[in-house]
N, C-alpha and C positions, 0 to 999 in steps of 0.2 A: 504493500500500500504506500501511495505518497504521504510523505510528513505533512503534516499543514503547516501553513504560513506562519510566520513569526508575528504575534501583535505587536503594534510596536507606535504609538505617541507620535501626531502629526505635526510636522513644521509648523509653528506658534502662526508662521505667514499665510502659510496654503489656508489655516484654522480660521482666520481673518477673511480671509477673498472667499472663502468659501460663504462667511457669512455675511460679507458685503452682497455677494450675489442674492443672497436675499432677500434682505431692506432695498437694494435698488437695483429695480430690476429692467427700467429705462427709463431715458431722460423724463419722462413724465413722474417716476417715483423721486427722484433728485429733486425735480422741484416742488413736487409735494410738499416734502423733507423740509426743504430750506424757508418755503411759506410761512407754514407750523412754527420754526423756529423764528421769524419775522415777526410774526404773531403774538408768541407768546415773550416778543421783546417791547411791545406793543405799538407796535410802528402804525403810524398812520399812513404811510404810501410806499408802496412796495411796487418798483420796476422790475422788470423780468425779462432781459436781452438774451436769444438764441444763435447759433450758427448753424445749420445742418442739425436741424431739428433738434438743436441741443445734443448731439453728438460729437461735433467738432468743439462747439463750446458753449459755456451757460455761465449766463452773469445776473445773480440777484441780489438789490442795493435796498436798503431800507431805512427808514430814520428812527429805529429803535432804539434802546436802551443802549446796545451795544456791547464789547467785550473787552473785561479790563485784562491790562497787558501782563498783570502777574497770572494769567488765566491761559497765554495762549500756548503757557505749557504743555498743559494737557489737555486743551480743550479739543484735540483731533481723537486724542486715546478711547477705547470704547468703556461705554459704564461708567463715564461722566458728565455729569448733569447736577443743572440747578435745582431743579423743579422736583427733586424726587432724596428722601433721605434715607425712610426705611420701606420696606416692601408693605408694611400696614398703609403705607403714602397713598397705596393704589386706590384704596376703597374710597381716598375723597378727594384725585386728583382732577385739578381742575384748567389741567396746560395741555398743550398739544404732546409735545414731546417727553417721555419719562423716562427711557432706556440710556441715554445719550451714545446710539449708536450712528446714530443719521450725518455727524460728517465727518463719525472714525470710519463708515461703510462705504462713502465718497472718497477719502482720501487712501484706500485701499483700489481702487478701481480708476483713480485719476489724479491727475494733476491739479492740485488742491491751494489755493490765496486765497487768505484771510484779510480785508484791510477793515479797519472797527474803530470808535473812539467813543467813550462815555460821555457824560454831561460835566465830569468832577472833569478830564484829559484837555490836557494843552494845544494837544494833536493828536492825529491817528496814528496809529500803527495797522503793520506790515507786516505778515508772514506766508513764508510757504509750508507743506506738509507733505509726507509722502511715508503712506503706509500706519497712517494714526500717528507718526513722530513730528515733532518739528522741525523741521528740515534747514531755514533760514530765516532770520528775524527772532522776536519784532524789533521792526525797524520801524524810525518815527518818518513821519509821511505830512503832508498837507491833506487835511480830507474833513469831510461833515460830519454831523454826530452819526451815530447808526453805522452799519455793517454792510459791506461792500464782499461777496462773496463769486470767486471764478473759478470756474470749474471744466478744465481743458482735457481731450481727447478719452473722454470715456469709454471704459473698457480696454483700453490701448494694451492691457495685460491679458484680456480673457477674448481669445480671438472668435472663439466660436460663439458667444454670447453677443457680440458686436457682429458677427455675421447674419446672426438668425434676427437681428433686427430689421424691423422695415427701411422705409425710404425716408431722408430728410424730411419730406414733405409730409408723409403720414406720421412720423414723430411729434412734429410742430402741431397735427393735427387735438395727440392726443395730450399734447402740453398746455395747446392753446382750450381744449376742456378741462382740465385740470385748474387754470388759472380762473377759467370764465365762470368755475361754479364757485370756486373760494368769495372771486370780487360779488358773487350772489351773498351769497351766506352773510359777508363782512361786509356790512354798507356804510359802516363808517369808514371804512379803509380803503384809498385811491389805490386800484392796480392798474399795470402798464404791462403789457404783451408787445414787444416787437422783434423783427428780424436782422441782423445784425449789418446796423448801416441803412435800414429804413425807417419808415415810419409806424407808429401804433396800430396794431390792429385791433388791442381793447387798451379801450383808456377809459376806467371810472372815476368820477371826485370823489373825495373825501365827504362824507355825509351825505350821502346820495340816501335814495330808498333804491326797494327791493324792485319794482314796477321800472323806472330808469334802468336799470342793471338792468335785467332782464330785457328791453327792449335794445339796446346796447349790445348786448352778447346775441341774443337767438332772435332779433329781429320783432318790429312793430306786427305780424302776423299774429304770433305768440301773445305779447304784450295786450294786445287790445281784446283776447278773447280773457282773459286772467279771472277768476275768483279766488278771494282770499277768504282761508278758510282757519279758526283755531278751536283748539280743543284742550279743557283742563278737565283729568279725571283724577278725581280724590281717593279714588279706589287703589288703583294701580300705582299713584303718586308720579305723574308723567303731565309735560303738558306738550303740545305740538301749535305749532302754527307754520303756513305756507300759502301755497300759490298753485293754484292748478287752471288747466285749461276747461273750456264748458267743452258740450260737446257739439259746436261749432268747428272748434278745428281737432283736426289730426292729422300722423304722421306717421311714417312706416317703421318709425323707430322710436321706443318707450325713452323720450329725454326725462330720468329720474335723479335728481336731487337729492339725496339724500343727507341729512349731519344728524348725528347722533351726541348730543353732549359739545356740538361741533365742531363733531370730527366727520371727516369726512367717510362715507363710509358706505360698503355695500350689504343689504340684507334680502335676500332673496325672495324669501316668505312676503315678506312685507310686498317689496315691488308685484310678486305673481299675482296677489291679493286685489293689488290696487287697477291691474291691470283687467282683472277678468270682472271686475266693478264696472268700469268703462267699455267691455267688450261687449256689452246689453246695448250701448248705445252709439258707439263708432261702426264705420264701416267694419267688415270682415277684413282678420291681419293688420289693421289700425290702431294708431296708439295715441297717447296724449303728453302732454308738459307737464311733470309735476314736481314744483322744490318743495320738501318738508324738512323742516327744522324741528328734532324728536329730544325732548331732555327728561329726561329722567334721575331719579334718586340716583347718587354717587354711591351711593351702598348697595344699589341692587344691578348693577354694572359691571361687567368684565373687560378692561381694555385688554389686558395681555392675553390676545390669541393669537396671532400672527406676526410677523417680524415687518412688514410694512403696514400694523396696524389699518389693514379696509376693513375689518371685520370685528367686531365687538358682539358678548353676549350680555343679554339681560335677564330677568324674571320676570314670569308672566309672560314672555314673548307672546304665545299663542294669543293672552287675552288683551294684550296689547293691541296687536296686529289686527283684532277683529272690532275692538272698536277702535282705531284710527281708519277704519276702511268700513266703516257703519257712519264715519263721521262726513267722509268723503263723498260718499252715495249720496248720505240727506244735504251736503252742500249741494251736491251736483243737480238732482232731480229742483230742486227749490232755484236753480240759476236760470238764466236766459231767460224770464219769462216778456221780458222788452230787448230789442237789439238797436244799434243804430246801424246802418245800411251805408257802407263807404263805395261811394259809384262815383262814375266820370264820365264824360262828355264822350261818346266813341267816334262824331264823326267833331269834325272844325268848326267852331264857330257854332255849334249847336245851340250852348247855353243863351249866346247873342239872338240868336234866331230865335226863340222860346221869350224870350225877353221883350223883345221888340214888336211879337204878335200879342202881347198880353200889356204891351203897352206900360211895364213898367222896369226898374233896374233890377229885378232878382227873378227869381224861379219861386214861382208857387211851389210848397211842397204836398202831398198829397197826405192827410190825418188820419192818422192810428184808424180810428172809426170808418173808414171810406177802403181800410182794406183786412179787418178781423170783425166778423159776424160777433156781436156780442149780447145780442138780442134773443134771448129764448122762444123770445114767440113769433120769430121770422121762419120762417120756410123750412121744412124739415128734410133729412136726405131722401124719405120715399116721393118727393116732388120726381125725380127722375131718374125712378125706375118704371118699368111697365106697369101695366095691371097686376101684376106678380112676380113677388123676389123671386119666391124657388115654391113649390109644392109643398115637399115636405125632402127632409136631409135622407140621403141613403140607409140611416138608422132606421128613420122613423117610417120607413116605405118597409123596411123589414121585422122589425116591431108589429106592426099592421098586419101584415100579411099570415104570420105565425099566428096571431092573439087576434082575430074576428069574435070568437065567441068570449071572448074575458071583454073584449072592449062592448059590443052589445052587452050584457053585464055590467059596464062599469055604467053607461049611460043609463040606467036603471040606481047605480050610486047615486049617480049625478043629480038627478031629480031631485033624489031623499036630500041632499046635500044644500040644495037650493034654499029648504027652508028650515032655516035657522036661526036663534034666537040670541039675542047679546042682554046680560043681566044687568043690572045699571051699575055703574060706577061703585065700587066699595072703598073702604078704606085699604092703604095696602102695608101688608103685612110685612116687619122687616125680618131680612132671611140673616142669621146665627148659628147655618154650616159653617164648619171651619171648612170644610170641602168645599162648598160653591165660593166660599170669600178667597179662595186660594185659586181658584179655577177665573172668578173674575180679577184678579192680582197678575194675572200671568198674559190675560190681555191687552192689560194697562201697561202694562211693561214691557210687552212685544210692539204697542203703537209707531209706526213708522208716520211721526210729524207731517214730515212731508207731502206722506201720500195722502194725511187727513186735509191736509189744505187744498190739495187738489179734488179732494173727491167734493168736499165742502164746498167749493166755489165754480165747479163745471159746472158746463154749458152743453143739454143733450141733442146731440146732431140728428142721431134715427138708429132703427134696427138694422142689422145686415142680418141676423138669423135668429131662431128663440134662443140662443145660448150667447148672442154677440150684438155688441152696439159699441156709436161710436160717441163721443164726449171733445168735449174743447176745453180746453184751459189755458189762458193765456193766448199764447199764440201756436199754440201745441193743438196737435189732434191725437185723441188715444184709443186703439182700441180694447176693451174693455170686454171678459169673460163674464159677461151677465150671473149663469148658473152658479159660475163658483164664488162671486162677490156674493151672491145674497146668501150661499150654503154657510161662508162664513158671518155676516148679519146677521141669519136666524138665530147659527149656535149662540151669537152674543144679546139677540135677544129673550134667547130662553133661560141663560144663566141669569141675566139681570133682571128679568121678571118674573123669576122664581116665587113659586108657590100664591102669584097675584094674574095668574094671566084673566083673561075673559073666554068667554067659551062659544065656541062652534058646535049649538047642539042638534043633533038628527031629529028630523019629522018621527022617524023609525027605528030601530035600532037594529044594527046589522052582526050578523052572528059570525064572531071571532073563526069558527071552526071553516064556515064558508069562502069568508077571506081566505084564508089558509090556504083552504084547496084549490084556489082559483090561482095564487100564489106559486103553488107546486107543480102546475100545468104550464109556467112560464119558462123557457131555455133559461135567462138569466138565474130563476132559482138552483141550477146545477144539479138538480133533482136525478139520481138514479137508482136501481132496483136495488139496490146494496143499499140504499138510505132506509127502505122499507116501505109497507102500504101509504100511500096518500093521503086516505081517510085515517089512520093512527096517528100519521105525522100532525097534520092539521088538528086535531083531538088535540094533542101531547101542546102544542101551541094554544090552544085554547084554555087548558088548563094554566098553563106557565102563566098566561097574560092575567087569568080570573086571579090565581093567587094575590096576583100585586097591585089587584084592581085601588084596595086603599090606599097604599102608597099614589100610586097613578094620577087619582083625583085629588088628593090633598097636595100633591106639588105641580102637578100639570094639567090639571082638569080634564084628564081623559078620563071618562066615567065609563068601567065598563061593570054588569049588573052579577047578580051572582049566578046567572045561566051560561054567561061566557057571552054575551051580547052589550056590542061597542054602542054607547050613546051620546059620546062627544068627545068631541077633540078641543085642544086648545086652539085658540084666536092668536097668533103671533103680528101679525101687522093687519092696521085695518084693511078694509073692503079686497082683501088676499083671503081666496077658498085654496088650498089647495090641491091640485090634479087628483081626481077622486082615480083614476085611471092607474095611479100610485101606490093605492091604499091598502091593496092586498099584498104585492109586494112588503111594503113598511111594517104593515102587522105580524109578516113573516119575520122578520129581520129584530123587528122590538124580540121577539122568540129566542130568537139564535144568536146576535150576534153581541146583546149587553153581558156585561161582567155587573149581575147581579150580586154578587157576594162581596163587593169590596165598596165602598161609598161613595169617595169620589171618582175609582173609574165605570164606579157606574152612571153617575149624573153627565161626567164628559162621554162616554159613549152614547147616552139617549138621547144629548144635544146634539151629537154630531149626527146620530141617522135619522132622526126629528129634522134636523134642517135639510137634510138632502135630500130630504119627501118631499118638505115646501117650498124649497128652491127649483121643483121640475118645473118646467114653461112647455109644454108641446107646442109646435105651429100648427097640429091639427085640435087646438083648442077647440071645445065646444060654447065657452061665453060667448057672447052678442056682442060681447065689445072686443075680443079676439085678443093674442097674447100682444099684441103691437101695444097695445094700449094700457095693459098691464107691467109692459115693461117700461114704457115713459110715461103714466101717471100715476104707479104704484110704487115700482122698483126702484127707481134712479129719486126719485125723491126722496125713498127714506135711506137710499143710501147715502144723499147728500144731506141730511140731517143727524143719521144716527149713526154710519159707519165708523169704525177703528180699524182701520188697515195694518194688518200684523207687517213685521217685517220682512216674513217672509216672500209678500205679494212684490216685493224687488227683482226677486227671480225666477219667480212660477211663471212669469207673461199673465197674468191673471189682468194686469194695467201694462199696456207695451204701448208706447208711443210709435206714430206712423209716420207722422211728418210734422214738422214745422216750417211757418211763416221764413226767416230766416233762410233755411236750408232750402225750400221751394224756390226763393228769389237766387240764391245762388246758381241751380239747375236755369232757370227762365233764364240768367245773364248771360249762361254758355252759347245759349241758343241763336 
């Protein structure tokens, strides 16, 4: 067998460039590096002069505190540093830089000048560096307060690291990012970006805002779509604030800003988070603008995870992450609801022309009102369609065709249903489940703001089908999941008018056992020979439903008798019968599908398949007034009085916007 190799203790030098190549891993991590330390000298204007993409050379000058000359002994050596004493320092460090490896990792990889002078110094000083030592100086110099820092032929020792770099130009690319989100972040602080021997290609003042910067660096497109958005949560002990774009503009690439504690920094979660928020409302593969400034508790913080510090952990990330991107959503749906319209004259002389026919010096413009319907009682969307939207939906043609004799049947419901009585007004009883107070706790705190202000203030356009309409808001049009907004309604108004409803009572009473079997003759009941006879089954329901008949009546007013015959249902919204065509289904389901043995998942189950009965709408309704009319002078009214939009209705499409004002004049100007 071969011996093995001898271990054997690495040149202190190789140990150094080894870990230089860490911390800087191109000219854009050098100048990271050297910012951070600008910063946290607290310089007010920091230049930033390149050569070949800051490969051939990098010079960054600043008017900081600066570096006193008994310091620039060691100030190249690695694991020296002001900012940091003991390792406990970590948990409440509040500087960029705490390792002080950032220009012992530079002067291991290049050709390294320091020139520096304090406020207490006569003059500046001069040194070079090479390999973390001090190589020459300091020598006294003529120069300004602050740190004057060059940084020649990098890499010039690690050939293959400098090979596997890009081009000049895409270097500067990724420097000239680097610098353009710091001068974001830092708006008291003047950056300067140039090419060595030209001119600026970012230049910010000193006390600028974040909307300037931003328009400055990524351009007035960006800048004029912006919402600013902040969030303090007491839970988590974090606060955020930033800038993001509506959803007017986008881009094929997620421009994400991120500081953490500001630092600059990437988190992955967070950004996929933020994007698939936006991806309900951009184009497909579109992205948006977004700087967030994230500070958190200095104790629940981890800087030391990486040697080029991108990456930092925290606590609670998950529930961080979900309400900074809960927070994002409600800014976002809540913006655009006005735009201003930036147009131009496409032919010469137009405006003059337009002017001079109207006889005076400006251009009329044309009034919000003259181009958004905001008038409920204008013209509805059945003005033009035919005499008929659709028949009936492919369901409801197969539905039919299966169930002729349940549906003959149920119009014999129907009749009984007609006539029925409402008791007067009582007083109402207050409900002291902790079950239901837990169950209405959980609505109230799933509220999506946003979407309550929308549903509260729309404008109903018309039907497209019994399950679909459309709505306006603002300058927004949406389409809107009719059945499953009210299925969620119902549940909220059956937990909240617990044990007080009014009642829907039958002419006649109809026998639980019948439903049942009319029930079981349905394909959706699933019914097969392995379940057992029809007539047992139906029985076996009949009984379940008799048992619970007092419960029943005394919290929902479904009174059914000691024969097993139904005599009233509860009243959820006024002048709403619900689909008696429904009803044998439901009585099956009240059977089979509650969790009677446990309290409150039994009240939330009976809410939920309770509203999915009186949320059906058939288009082959049989009322006089037909389901069109039930859906816009029953439904959408009290949904705009009494809905609570959970937050999940974000991402079901249950509310999906189609078009906006804004966005249709954009498509018109291509044209």
């Amino acid at each position: 067998m071969n011996e093995p190799p001898k271990i054997k203790k690495l040149d202190e030098t190789v140990i150094n460039r080894i870990a230089a190549g860490e911390v800087i891993q191109r000219p854009a991590n050098a100048i990271k590096e050297m910012i951070e330390n600008s910063l946290d000298a607290k310089a007010t204007n920091i230049q930033v002069t390149v050569k070949n993409g800051g490969l051939k050379s990098i010079q960054i000058q600043d008017n900081g505190t600066g570096i006193r000359k008994e310091d620039f002994e060691i100030v190249c050596e690695r694991f020296t540093t002001s900012k940091l004493t003991e390792f406990e320092d970590l948990s409440k460090i509040a500087t960029y830089g705490f390792r002080g490896e950032a220009l012992a990792s530079i002067s291991h990889v290049a050709h390294l000048t320091i020139q520096s002078k304090t406020i207490n110094d006569k003059c500046a000083y001069k040194a070079s560096f090479v390999d973390g030592k001090l190589k020459q100086g300091p020598t006294a110099i003529a120069g300004n307060q602050g740190t004057l820092i060059n940084v020649e032929d990098l890499f010039y020792n690690m050939s293959v690291r400098r090979s596997a770099l890009k081009s000049g130009a895409e270097e500067y690319q990724k420097v000239s990012e680097v610098v353009g989100k710091y001068a974001i972040h830092n708006v008291a602080v003047g950056f300067g970006l140039k090419k060595f021997g030209d001119h600026n290609d970012i230049r910010t003042p000193p006390n600028s805002n974040y909307i300037d910067n931003i328009r400055t660096i990524y351009g007035n497109l960006i800048a004029r779509e912006l919402i600013n958005f902040n969030v303090d949560n007491d839970v988590y002990k974090f606060k955020a604030h930033g800038y993001m774009t509506n959803v007017n503009y986008s881009t094929k690439k997620f421009n994400f800003l991120l500081f953490i504690n500001h630092r600059l920094v990437d988190c992955h979660g967070l950004k996929k988070c933020i994007d698939q928020v936006y991806a309900t409302y951009l184009p497909k593969n579109m992205h948006p603008f977004v700087y967030l400034s994230l500070e958190i508790d200095s104790k629940n913080i981890d800087v030391n995870v990486h040697p080029t510090k991108h990456e930092v952990h925290f606590l609670n990330e998950d529930q961080i992450i979900e309400a900074l991107t809960s927070a994002i959503e409600t800014k976002l749906l809540g913006s655009n609801n006005s735009r201003m319209f930036y147009m131009q004259a496409k032919l010469p002389g137009v405006k003059e022309m337009i002017a001079k026919e109207q006889g005076t010096k400006s251009i009329v413009t044309v009034q919000d009102k003259d181009l958004v319907r905001t008038d409920a009682s204008e013209q509805k969307l059945e003005k033009f369609f035919g005499p008929a939207i659709k028949e009936r939906k492919d369901e409801d043609e197969e539905f039919s065709k299966h169930n002729k004799e349940f549906l003959q049947d149920a119009e014999v419901f129907e009749k009984q249903m007609k006539s029925f009585s409402l008791p007067s007004k009582v007083s109402r009883q207050k409900c002291k489940l902790t079950s239901i107070l837990e169950l209405r706790k959980e609505i109230e705190s799933s509220l999506h703001r946003t979407l309550r202000e929308l549903v509260s203030q729309h404008v109903f356009v018309g039907c497209v089908t019994a399950s679909q309409a459309l709505v306006q808001h603002g300058t927004k049009l949406y389409l809107c999941k009719t059945n499953q907004i009210m299925q969620e309604l119902f549940y909220q108004f059956i937990l909240y008018n617990f044990q007080n409803f009014e009642v829907i009572r039958l002419s006649e009473a109809l026998s639980l056992k019948e439903l049942a079997r009319l029930a079981l003759d349905l394909s959706e009941a699933g019914w097969t020979e392995e379940d057992g006879d029809k007539d047992e089954l139906a029985g076996k329901v009949q009984e379940i439903l008799t048992e619970k008949g007092a419960m029943l009546i005394e919290y929902f007013s479904i009174e059914i008798d000691e024969y097993g015959y139904l005599k009233s249902l509860p009243l959820l919204l006024e002048n709403h019968i619900p689909e008696m065509a429904g009803l044998p289904m439901y009585v099956l389901r009240l059977a089979t599908e509650i969790e009677w043995t446990k309290e409150k998942e039994c009240f939330n189950s009976f809410a939920q398949e309770t509203a999915q009965y009186y949320a059906q709408v058939h288009e082959n309704n049989t009322e006089s007034k037909g389901w069109k009319w039930v859906t816009e002078h029953i439904f959408y009214p009290a949904i705009k009085e009494y809905f609570l939009p959970p937050k999940s209705f974000t991402e079901n499409g249950a509310i999906l916007q189609i078009a906006d004002l804004p966005s249709l004049y954009k498509v018109f100007e291509r044209c």
